[in-house]
N, CA, C and O atoms as CSV, one atom per row, in Angstrom:
chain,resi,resn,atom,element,x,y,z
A,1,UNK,N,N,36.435,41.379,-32.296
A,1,UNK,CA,C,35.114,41.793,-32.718
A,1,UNK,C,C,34.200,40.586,-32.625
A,1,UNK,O,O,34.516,39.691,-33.408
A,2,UNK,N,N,33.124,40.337,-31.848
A,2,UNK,CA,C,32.077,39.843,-31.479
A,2,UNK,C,C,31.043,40.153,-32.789
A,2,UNK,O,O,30.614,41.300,-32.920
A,3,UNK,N,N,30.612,38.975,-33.865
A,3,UNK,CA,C,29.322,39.644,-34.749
A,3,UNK,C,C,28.407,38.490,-34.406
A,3,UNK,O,O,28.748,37.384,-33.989
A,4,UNK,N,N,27.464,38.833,-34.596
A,4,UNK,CA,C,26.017,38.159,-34.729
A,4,UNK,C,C,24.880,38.636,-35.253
A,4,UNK,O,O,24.488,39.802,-35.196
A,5,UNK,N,N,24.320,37.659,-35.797
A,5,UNK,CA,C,23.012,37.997,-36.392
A,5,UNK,C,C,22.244,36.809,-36.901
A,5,UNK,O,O,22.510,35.608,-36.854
A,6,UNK,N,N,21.127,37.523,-37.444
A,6,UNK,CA,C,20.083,36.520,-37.824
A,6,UNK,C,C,19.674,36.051,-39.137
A,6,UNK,O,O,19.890,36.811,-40.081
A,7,UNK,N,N,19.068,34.821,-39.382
A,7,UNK,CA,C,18.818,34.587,-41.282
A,7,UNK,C,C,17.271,34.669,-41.762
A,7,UNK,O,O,16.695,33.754,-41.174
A,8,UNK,N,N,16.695,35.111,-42.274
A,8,UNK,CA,C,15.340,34.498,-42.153
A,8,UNK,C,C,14.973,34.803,-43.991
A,8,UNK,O,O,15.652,35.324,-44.876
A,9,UNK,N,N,13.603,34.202,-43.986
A,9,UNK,CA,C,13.210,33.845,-45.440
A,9,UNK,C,C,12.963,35.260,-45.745
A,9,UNK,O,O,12.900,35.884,-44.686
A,10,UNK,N,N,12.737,36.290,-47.140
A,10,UNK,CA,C,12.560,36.877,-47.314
A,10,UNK,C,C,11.577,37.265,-47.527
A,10,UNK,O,O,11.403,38.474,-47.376
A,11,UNK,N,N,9.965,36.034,-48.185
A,11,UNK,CA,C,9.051,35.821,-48.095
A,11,UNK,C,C,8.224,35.879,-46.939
A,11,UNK,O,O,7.238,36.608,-46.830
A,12,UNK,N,N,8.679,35.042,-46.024
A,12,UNK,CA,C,7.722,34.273,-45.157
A,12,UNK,C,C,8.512,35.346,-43.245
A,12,UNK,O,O,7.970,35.373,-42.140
A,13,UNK,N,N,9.665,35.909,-43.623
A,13,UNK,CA,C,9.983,36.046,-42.533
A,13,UNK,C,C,10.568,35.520,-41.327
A,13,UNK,O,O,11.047,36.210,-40.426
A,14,UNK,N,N,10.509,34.298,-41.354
A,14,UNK,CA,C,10.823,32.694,-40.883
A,14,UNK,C,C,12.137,32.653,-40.867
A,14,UNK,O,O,12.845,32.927,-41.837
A,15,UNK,N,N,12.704,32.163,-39.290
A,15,UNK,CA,C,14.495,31.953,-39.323
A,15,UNK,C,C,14.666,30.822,-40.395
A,15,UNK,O,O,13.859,29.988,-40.806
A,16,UNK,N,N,16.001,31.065,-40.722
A,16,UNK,CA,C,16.384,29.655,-41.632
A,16,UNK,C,C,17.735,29.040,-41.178
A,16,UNK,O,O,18.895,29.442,-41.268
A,17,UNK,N,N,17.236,28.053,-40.719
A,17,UNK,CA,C,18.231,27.103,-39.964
A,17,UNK,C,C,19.382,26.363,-40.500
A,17,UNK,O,O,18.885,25.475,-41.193
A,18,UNK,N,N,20.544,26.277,-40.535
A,18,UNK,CA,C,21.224,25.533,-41.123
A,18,UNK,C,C,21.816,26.975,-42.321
A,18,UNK,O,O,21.419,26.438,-43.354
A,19,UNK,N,N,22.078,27.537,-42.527
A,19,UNK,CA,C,22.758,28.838,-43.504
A,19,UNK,C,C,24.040,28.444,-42.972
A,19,UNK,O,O,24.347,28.079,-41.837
A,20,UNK,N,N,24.803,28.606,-44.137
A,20,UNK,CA,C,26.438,28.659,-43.882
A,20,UNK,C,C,26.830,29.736,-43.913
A,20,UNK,O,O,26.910,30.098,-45.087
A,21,UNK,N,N,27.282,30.846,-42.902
A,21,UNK,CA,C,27.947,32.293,-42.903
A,21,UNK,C,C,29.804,32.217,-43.340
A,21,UNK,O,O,30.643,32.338,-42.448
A,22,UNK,N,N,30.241,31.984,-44.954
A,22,UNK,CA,C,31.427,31.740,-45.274
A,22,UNK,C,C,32.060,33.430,-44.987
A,22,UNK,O,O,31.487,34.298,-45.646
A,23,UNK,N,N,33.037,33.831,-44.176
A,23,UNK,CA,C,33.468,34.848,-43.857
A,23,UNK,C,C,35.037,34.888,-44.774
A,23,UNK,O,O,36.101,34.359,-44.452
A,24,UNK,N,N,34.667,35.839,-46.192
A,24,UNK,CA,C,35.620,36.152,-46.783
A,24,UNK,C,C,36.072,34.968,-47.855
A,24,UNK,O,O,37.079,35.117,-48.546
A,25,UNK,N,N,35.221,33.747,-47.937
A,25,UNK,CA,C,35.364,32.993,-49.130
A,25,UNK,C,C,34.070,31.846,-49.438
A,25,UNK,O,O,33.268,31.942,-48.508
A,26,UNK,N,N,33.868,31.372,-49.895
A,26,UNK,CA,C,32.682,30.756,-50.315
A,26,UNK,C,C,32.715,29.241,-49.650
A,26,UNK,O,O,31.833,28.413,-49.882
A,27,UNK,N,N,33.848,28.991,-48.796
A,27,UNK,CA,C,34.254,27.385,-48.537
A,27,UNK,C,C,33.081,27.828,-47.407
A,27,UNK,O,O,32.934,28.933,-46.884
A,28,UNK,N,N,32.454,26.843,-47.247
A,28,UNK,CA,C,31.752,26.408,-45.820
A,28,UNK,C,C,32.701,25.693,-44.381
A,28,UNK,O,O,32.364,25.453,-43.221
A,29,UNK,N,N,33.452,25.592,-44.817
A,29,UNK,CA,C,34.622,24.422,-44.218
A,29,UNK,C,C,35.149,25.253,-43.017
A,29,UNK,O,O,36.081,26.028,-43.235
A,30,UNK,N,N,34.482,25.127,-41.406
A,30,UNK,CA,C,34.762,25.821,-40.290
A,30,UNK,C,C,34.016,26.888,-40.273
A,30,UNK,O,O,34.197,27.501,-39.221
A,31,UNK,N,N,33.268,27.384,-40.953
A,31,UNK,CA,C,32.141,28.569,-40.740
A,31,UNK,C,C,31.462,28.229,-40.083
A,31,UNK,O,O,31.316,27.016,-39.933
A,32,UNK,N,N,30.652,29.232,-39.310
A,32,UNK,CA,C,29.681,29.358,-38.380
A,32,UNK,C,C,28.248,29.227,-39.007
A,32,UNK,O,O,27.857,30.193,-39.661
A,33,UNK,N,N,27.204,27.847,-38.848
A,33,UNK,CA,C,26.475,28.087,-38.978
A,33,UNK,C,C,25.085,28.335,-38.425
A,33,UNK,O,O,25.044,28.108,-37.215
A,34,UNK,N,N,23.738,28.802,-39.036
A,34,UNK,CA,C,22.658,29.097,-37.943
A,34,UNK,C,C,22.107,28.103,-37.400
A,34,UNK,O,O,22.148,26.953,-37.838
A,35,UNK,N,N,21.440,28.545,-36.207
A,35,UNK,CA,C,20.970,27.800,-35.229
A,35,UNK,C,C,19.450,27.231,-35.303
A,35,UNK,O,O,19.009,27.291,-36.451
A,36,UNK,N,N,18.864,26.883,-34.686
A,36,UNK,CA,C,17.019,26.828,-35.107
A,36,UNK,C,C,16.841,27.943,-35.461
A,36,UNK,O,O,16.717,28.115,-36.673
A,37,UNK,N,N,16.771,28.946,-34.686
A,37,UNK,CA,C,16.010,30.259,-34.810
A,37,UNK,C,C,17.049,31.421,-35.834
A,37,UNK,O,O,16.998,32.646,-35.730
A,38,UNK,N,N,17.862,30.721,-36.704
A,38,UNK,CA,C,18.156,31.433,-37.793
A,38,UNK,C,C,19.645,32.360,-37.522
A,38,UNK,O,O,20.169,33.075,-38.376
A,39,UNK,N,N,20.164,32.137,-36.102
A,39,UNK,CA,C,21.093,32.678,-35.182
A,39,UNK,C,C,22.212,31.994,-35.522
A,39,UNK,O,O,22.317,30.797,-35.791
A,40,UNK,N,N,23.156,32.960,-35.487
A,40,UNK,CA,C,24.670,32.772,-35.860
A,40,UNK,C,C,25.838,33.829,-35.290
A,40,UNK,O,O,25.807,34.957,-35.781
A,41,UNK,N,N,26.722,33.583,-34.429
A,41,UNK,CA,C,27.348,34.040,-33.695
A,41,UNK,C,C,29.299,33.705,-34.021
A,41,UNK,O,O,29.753,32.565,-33.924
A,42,UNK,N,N,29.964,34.621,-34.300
A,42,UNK,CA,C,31.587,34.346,-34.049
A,42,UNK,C,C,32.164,35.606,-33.936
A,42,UNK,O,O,31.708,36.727,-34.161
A,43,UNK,N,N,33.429,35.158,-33.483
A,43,UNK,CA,C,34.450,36.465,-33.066
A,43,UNK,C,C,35.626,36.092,-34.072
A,43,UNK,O,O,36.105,34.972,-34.251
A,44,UNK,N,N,36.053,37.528,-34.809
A,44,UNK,CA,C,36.522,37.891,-35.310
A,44,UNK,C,C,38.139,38.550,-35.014
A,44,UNK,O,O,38.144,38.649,-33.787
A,45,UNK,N,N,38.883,38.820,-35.287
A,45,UNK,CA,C,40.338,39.328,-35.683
A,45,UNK,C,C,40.083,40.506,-36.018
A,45,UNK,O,O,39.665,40.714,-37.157
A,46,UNK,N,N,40.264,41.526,-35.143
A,46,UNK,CA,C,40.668,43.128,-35.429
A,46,UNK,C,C,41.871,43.265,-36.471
A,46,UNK,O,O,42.714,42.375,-36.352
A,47,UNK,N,N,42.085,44.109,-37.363
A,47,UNK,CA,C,43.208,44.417,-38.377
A,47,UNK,C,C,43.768,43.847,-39.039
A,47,UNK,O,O,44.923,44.084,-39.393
A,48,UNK,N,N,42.924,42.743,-39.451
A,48,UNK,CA,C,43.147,41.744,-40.312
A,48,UNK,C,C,42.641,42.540,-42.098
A,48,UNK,O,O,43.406,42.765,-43.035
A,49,UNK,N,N,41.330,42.760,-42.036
A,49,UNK,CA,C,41.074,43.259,-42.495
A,49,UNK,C,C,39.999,44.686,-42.431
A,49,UNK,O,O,39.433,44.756,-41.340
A,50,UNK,N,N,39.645,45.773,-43.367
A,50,UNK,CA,C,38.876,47.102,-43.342
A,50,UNK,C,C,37.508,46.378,-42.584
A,50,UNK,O,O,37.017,46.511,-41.463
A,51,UNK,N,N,37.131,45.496,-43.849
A,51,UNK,CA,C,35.493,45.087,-43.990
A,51,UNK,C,C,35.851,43.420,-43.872
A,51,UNK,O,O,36.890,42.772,-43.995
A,52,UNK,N,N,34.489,43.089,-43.579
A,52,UNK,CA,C,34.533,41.715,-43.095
A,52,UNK,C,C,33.544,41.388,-44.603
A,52,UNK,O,O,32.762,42.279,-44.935
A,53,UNK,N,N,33.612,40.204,-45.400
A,53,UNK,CA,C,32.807,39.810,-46.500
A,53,UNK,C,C,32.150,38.651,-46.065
A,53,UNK,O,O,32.710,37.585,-45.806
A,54,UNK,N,N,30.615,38.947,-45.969
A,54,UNK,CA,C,29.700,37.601,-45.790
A,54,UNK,C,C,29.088,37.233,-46.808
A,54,UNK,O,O,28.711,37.921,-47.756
A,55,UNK,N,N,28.921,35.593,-46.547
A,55,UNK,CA,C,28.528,35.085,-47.387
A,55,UNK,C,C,27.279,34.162,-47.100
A,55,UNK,O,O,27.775,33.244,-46.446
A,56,UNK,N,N,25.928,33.904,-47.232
A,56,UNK,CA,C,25.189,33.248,-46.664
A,56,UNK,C,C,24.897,32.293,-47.628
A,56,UNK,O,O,24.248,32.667,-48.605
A,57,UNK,N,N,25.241,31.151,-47.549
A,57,UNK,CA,C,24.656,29.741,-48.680
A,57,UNK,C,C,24.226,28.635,-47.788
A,57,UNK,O,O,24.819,28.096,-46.854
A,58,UNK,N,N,22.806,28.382,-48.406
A,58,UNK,CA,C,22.008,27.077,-48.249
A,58,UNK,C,C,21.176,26.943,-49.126
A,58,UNK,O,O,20.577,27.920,-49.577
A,59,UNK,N,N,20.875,25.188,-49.732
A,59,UNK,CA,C,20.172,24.819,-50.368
A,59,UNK,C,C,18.985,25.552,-50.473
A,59,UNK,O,O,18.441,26.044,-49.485
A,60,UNK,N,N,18.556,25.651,-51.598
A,60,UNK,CA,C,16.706,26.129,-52.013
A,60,UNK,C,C,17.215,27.587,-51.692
A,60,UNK,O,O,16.888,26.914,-50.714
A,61,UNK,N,N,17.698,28.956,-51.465
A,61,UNK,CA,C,18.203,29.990,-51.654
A,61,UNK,C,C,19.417,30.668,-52.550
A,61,UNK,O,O,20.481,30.104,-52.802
A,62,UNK,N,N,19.137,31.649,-52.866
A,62,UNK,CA,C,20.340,32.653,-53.971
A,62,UNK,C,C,21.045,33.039,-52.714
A,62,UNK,O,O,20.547,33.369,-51.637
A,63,UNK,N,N,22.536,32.915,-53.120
A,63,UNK,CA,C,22.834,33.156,-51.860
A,63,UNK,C,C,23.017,34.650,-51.410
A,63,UNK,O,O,22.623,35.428,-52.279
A,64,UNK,N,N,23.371,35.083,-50.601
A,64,UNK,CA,C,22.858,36.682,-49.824
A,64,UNK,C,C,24.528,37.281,-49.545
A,64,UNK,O,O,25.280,36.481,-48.988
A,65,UNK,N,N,24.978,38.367,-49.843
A,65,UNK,CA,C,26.395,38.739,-49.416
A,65,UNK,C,C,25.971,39.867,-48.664
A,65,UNK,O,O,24.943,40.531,-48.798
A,66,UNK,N,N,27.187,40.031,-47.607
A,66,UNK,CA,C,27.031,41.756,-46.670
A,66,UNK,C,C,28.205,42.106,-46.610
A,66,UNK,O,O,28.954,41.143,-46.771
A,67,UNK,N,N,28.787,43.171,-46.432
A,67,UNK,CA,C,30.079,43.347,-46.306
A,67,UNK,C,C,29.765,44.181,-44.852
A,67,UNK,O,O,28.818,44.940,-44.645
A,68,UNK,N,N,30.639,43.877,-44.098
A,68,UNK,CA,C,30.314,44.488,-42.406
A,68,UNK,C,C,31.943,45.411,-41.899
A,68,UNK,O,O,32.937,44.762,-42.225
A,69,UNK,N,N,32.220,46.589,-41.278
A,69,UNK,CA,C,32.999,47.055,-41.410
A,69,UNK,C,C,33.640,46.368,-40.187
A,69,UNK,O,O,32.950,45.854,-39.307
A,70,UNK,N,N,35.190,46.379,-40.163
A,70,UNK,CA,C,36.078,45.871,-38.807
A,70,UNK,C,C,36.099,47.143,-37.996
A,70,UNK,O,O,36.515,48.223,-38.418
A,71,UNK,N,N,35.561,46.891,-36.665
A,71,UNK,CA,C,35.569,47.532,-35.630
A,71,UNK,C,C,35.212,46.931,-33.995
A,71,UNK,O,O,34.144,46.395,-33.698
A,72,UNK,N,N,36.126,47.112,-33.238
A,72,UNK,CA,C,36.005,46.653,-32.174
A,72,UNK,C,C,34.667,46.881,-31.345
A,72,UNK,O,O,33.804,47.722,-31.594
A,73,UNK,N,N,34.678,45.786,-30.116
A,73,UNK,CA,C,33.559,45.331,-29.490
A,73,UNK,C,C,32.140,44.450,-30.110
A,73,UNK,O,O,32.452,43.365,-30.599
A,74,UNK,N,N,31.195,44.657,-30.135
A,74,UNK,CA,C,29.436,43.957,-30.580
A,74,UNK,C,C,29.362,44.083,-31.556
A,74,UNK,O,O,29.424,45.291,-31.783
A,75,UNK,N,N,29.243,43.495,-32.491
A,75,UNK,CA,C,28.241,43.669,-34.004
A,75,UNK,C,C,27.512,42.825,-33.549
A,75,UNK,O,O,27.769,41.727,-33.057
A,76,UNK,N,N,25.907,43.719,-33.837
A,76,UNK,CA,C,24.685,42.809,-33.978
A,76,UNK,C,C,24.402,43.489,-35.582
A,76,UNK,O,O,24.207,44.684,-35.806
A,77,UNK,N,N,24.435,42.515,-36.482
A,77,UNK,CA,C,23.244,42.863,-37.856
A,77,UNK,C,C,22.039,42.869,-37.514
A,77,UNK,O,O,21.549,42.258,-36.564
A,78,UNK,N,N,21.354,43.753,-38.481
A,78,UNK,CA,C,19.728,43.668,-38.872
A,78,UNK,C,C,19.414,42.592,-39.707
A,78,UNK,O,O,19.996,42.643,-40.791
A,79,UNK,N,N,18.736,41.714,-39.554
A,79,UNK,CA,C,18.586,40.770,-40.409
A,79,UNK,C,C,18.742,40.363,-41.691
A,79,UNK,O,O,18.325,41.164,-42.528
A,80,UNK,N,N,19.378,39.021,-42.231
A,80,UNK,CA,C,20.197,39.054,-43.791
A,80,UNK,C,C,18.793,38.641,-44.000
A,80,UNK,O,O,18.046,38.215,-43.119
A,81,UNK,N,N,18.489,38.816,-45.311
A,81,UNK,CA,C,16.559,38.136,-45.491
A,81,UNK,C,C,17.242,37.613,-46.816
A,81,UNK,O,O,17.813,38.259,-47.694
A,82,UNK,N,N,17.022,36.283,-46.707
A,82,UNK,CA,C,17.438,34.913,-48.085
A,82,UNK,C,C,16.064,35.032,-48.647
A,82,UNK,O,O,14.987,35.307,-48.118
A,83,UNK,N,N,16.533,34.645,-50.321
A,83,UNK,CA,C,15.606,34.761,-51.013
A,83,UNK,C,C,15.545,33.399,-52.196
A,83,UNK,O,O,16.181,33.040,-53.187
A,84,UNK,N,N,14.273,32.895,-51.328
A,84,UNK,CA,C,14.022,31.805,-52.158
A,84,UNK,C,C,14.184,31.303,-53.445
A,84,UNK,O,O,13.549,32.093,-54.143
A,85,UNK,N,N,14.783,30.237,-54.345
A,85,UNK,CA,C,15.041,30.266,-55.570
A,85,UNK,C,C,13.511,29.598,-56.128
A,85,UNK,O,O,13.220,29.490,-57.319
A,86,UNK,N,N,12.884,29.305,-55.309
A,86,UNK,CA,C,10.962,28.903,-56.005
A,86,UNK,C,C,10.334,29.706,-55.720
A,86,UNK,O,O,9.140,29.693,-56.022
């Protein structure tokens, strides 16, 4: 399974660069993170598990969870929108 998607402010709309996408635990440690434009891309393990658990953490944001179902080929998300802690 191929996922990707995008981060942006919830306010302003604006990618947010640098988000840590922790897949299934809160460690940042080998996660995929975003790019300038808020972009984040990895492939995944079919039947590992049902649902995939995201986790989005970066400084100055609450962090954002999605749970995404396991299924073969493309996941593109609709945008995670982070929400400023000021």
């Amino acid at each position: 399974m191929h996922l990707s998607g995008r981060v942006v402010d919830s306010r302003t709309g604006r990618p947010i660069a640098g988000v840590c996408v922790a897949i299934g635990v809160t460690n940042c440690l080998r996660a995929p993170i975003t790019d300038a434009n808020g972009i984040f891309s990895v492939d995944l393990t079919l039947g590992q598990v049902l649902a995939w658990d995201l986790k989005f953490l970066t400084a100055g944001y609450f962090t954002a969870e999605r749970m995404v179902p396991s299924r073969p080929g493309q996941v593109i998300l609709s945008d995670t929108r982070m929400q400023p802690t000021r």
